[in-house]
Backbone as a ProteinNet text record, in pm:
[ID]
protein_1_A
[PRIMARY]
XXXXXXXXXXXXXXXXXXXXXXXXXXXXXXXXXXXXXXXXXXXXXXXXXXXXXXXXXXXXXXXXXXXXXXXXXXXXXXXXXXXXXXXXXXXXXXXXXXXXXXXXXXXXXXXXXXXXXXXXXXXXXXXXXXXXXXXXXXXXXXXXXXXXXXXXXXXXXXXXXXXXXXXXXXXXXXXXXXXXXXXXXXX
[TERTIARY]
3112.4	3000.2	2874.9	2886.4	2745.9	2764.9	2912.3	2881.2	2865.6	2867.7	2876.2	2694.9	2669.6	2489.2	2424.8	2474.7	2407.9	2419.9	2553.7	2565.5	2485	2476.6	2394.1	2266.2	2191.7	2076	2028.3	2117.8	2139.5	2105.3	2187	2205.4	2103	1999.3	1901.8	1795.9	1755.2	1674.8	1658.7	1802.9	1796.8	1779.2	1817.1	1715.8	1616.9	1525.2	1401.1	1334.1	1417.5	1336.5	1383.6	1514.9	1497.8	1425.6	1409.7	1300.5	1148.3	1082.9	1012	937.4	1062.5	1073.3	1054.4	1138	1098.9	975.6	950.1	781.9	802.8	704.7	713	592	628.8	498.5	557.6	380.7	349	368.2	343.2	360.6	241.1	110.8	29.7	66.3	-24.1	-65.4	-90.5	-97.1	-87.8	-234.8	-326	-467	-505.8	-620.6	-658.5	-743.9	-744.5	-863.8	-768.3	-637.4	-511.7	-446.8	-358.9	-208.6	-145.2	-123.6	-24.4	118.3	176.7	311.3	439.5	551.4	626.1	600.8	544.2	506.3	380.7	305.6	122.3	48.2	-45.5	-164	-285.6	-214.9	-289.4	-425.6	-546.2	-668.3	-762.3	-838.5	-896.5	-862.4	-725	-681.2	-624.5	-677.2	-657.4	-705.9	-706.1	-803.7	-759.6	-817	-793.1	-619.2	-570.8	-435.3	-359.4	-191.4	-111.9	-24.7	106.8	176.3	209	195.3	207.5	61	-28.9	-143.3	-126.1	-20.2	-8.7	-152.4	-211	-319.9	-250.3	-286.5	-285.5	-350	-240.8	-294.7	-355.4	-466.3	-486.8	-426.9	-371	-365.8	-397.4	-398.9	-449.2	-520	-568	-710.1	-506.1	-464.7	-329.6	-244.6	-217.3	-128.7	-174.7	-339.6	-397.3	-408.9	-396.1	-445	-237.3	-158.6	-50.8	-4.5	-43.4	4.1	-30.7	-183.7	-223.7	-116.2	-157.3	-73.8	80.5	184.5	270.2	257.3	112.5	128.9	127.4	17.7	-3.6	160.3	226	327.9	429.5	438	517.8	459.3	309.4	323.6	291.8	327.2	347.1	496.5	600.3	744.6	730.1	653.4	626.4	606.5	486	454.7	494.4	608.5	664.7	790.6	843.1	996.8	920.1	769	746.7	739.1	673.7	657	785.5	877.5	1031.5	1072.7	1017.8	1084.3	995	868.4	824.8	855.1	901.2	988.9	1130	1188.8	1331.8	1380.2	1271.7	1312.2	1357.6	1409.3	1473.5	1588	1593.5	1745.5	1759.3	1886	1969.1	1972	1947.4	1922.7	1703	1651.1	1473	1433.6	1512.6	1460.4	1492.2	1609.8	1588.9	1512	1521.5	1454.7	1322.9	1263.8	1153.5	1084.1	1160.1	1149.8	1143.9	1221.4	1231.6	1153.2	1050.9	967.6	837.3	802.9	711.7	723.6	846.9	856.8	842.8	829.5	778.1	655.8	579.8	459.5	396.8	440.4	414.4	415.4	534.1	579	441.5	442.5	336.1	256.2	127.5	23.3	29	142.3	101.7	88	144.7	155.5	-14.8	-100.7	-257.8	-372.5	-274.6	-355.7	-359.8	-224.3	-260.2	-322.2	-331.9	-413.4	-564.1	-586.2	-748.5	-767.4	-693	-710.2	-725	-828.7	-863.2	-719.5	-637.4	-532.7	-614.2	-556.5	-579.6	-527.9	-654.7	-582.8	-523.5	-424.6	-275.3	-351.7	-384.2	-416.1	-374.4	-266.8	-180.4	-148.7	-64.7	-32.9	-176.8	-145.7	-243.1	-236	-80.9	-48.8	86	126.7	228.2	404.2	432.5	560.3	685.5	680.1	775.2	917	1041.6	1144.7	1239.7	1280.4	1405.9	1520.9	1536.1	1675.1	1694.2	1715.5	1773.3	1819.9	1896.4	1972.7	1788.6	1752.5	1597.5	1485.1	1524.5	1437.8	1522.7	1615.4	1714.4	1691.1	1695.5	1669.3	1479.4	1415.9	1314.7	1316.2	1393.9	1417.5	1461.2	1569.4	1620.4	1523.3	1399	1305.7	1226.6	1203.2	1075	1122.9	1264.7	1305.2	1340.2	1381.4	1377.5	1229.1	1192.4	1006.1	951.6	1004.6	970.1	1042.2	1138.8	1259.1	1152.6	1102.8	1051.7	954.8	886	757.2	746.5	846.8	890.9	956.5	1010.2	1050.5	952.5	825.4	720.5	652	635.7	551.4	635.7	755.2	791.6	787.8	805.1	803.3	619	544.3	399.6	346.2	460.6	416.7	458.7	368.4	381	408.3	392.2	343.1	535.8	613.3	765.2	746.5	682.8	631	629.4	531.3	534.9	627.2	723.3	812.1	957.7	967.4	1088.3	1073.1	912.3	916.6	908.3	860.9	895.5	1063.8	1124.4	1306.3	1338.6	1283	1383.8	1345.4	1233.3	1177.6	1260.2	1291.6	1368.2	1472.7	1522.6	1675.4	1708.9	1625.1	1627.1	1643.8	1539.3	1542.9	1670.1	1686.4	1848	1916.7	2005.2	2118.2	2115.7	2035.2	2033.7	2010.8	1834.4	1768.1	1858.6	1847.1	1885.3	1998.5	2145.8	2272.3	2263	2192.4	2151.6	2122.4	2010	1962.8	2068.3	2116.1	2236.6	2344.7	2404.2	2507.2	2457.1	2391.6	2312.6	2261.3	2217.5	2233.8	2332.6
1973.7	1986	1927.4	1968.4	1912.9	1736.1	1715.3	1566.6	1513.8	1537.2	1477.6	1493.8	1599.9	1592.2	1486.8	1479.1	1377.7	1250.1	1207.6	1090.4	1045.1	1152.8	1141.9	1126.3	1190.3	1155.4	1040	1005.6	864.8	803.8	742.4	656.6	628.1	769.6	762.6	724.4	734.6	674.6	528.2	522.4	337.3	261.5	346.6	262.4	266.5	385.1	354.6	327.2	273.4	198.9	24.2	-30.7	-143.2	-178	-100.3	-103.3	-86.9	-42.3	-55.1	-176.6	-292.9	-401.1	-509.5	-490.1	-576.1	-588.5	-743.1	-735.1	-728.7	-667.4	-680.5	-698.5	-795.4	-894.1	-879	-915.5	-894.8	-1049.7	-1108.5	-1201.9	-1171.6	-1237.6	-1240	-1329.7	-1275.9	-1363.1	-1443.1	-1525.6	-1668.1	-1688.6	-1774.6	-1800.7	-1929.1	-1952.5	-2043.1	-2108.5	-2065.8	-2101.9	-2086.8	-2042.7	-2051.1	-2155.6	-2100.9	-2171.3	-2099.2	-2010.6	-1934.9	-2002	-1892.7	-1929.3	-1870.2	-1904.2	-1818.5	-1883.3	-1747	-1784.5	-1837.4	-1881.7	-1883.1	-1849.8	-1843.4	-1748	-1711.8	-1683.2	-1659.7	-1651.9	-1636.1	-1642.6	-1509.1	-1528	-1423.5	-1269.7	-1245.3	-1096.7	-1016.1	-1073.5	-1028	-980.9	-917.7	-813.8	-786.7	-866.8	-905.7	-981.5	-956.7	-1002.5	-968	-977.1	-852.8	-949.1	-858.7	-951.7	-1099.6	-1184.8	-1352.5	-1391.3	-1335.6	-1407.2	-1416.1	-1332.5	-1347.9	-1247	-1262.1	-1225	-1092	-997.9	-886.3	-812.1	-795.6	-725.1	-595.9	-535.9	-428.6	-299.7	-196.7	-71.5	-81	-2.7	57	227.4	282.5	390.7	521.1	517.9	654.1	532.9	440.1	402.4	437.4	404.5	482.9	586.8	698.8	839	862.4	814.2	835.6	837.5	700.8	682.1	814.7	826.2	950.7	1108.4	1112.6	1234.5	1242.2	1082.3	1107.2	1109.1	1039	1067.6	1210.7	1263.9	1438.1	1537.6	1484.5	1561.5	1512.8	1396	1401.4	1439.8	1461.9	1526.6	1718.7	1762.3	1898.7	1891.6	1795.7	1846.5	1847.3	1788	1696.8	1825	1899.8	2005.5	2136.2	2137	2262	2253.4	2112.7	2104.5	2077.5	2066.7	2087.1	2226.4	2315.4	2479.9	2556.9	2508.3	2537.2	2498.2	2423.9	2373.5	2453.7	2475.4	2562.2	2672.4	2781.5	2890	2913.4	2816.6	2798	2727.2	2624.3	2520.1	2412.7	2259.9	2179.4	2193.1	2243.6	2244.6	2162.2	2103.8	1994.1	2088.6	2071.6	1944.7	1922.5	2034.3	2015.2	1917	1910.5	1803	1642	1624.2	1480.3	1469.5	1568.5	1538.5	1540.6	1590.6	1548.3	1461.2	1399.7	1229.2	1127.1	1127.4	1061.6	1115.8	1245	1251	1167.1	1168.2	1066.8	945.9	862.8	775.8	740.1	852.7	835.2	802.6	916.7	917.1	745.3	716	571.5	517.3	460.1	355	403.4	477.7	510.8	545	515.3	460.7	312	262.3	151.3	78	98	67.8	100.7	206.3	239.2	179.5	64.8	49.9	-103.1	-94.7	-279.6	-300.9	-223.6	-185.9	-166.4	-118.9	-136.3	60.5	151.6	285.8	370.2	498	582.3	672.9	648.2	757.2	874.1	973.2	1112.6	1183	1266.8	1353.2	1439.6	1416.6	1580.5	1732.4	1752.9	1911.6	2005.5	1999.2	2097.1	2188.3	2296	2428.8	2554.8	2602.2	2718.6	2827.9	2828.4	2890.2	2894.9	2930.7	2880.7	3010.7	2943.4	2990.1	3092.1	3190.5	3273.5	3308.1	3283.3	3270.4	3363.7	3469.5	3569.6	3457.3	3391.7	3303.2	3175.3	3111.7	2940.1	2902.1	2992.8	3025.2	3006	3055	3125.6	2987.5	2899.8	2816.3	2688.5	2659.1	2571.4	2583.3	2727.3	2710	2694.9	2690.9	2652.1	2452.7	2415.5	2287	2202.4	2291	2279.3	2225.7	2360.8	2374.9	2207.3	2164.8	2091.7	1963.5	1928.4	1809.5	1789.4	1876.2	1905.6	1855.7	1933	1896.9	1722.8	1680.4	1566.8	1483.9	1504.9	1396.8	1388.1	1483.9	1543.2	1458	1482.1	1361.7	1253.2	1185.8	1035	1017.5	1150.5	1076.7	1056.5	1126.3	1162.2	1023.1	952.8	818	751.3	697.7	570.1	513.7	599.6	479.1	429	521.9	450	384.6	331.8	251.7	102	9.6	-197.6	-252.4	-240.2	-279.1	-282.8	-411.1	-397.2	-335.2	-384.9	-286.6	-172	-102.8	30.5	105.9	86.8	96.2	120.7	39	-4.4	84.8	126.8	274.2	399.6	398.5	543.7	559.1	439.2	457.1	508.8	457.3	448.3	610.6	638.5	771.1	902.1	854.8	941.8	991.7	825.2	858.1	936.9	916.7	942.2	1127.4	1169.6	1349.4	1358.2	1341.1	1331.9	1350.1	1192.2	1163.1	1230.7	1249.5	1244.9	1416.6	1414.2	1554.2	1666.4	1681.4	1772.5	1780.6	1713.6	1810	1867.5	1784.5	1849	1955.3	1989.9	2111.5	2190.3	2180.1	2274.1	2309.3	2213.2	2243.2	2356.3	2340.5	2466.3	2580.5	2600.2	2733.1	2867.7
11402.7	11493.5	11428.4	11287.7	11222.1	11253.4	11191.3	11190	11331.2	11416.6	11584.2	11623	11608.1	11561.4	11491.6	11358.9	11243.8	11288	11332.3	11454.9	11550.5	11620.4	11766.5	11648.7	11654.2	11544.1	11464.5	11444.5	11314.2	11470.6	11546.8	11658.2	11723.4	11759.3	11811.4	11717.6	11558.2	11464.1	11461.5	11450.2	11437.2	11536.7	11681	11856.2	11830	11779.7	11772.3	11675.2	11604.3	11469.1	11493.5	11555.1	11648.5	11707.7	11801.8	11919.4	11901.9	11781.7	11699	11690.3	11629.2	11563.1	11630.8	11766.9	11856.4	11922.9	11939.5	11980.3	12125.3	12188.4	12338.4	12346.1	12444.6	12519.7	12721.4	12782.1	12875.2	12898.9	13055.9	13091.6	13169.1	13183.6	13241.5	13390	13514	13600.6	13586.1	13693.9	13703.7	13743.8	13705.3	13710.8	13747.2	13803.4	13829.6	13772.8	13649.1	13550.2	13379.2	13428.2	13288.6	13306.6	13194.8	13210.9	13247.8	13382.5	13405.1	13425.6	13478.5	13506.7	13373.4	13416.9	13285.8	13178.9	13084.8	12911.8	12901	13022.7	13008.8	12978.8	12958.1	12915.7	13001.8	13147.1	13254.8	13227.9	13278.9	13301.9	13356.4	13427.8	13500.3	13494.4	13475.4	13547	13422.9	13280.4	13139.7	13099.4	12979.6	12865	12772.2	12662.2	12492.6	12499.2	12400	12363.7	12318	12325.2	12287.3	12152.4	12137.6	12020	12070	11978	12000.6	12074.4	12086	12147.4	12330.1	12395.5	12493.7	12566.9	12669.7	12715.2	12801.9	12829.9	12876.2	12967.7	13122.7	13203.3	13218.5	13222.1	13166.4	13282.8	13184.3	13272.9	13358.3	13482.9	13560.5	13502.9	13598.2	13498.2	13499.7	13573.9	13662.4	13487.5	13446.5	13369.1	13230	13199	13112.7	13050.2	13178.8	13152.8	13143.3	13177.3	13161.9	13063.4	12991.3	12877.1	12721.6	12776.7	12707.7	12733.5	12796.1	12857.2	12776.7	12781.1	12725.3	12570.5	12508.7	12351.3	12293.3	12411.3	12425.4	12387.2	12500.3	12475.1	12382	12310.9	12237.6	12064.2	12059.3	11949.2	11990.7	12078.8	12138.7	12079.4	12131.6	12052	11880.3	11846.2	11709.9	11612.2	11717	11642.7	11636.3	11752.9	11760	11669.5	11623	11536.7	11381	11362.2	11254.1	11222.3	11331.8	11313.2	11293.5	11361	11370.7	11190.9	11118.1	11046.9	10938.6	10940.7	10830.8	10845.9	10957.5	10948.7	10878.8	10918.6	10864.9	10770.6	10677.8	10623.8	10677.5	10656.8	10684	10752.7	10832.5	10923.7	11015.5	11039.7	11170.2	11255.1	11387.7	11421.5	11387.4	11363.8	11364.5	11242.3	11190.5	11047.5	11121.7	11152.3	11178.1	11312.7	11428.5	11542.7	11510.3	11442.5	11403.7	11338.5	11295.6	11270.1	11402.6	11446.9	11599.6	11722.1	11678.1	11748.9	11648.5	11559.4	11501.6	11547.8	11531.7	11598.2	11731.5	11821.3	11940.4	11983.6	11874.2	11877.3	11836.3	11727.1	11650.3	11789.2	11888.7	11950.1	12056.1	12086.4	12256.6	12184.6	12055.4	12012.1	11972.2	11944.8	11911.7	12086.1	12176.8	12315.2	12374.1	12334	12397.4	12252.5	12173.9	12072.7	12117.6	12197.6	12228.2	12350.3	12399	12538.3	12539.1	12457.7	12378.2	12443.5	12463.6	12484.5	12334.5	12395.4	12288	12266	12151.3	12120.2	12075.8	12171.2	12179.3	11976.2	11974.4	11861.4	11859.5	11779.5	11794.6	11788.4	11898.4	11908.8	11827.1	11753.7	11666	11799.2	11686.2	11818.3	11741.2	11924.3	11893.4	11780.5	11746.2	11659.8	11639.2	11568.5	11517	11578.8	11643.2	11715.7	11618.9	11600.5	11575.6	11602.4	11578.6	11648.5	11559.5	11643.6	11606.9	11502.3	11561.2	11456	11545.5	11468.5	11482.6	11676.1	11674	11834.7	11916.8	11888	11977.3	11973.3	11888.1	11848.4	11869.6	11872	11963.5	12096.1	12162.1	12315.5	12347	12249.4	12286.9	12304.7	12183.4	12187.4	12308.1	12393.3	12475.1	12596.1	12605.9	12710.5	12672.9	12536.1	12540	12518.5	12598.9	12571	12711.2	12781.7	12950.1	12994.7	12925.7	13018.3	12955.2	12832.5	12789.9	12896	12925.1	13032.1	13146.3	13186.4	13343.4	13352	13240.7	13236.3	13209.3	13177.7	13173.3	13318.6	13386	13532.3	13630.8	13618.8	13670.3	13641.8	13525.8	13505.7	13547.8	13510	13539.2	13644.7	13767.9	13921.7	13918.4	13874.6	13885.3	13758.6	13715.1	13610	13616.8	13615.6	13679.6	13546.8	13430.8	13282.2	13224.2	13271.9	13166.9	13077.1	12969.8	12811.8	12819.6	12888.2	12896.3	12919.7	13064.2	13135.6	13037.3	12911.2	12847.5	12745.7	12678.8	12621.9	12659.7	12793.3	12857.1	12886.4	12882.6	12943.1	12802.3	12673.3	12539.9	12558.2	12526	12516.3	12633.1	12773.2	12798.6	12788.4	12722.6	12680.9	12570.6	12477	12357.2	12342.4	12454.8	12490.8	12549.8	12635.5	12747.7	12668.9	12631.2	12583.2	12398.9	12338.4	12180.5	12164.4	12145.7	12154.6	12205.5	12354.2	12436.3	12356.4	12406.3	12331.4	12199	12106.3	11970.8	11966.9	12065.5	12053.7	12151.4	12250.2	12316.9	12222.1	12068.8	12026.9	11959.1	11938.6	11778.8	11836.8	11961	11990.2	12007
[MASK]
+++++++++++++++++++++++++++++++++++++++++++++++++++++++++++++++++++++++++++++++++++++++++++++++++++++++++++++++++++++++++++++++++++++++++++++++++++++++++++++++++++++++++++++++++++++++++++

């Protein structure tokens, strides 16, 4: 059981340390004052420049405040599998999922950093979460990888931006398919 965890885990580190790596770029509109068209550097309907010098459609204000919102909650898991983890020590599945929630965090700041948006500061928790035993703190895991999914289903149809779009999918999958059973086996 441990090793089918450490798996799932490993699997999900190295997507998002791939996916990381890869540059993603926007394809600007087509302008009448650019070079639009595929791989252009559209004109008019841009703001600053993203990886490769490609010019950049900016947010919308609902894609903005979205994007915040999801850095919000992914250092809310960040900080509840670090609190989980100073109660109990280093334990699987909260030690590696908490790595791959950093990395979440990294990917959807570096995404409102190329956007020219203010990244929000990690609130911490109000205090620090108490849990009867491992079982009790797994099914909390359970709850905050459910509500992470919820809110990636909640952005994505109002989100226009491929880029964005391709880290809110990695990011839901990553709770779904990886997180979630992790945390269901260990309870």
């Amino acid at each position: 059981m441990k090793t089918k965890i450490t798996t799932i885990l490993s699997l999900t580190i190295i997507a998002a340390m791939l996916a990381a790596f890869i540059p993603i770029r926007t394809v600007a509109a087509d302008s009448l004052t650019g070079r639009g068209g595929p791989g252009g550097m559209g004109g008019g309907n841009t703001q600053g420049t993203g990886a490769g010098g490609l010019a950049l459609t900016p947010l919308t204000a609902a894609e903005a405040a979205d994007l915040q919102e999801a850095i919000l909650e992914e250092y809310g898991a960040l900080n509840l599998y670090t609190a989980i983890i100073a109660q109990f020590g280093s334990v699987v599945p909260f030690s590696q999922i908490a790595v791959s929630e950093q990395m979440h965090v990294n990917a959807l700041v570096r995404q409102a950093t190329k956007y020219g948006l203010t990244v929000p500061v990690n609130p911490g928790l109000t205090g620090p979460p108490q849990f009867a035993d491992l079982a009790a703190a797994c099914e909390t895991g359970v709850a905050a990888e459910v509500a992470d999914a919820a809110l990636y289903d909640e952005l994505m149809p109002a989100t226009t931006h491929s880029d964005l779009l391709r880290v809110y999918e990695m990011l839901h999958s990553a709770s779904l398919d990886s997180h979630l059973p992790a945390f269901k086996i260990c309870q």
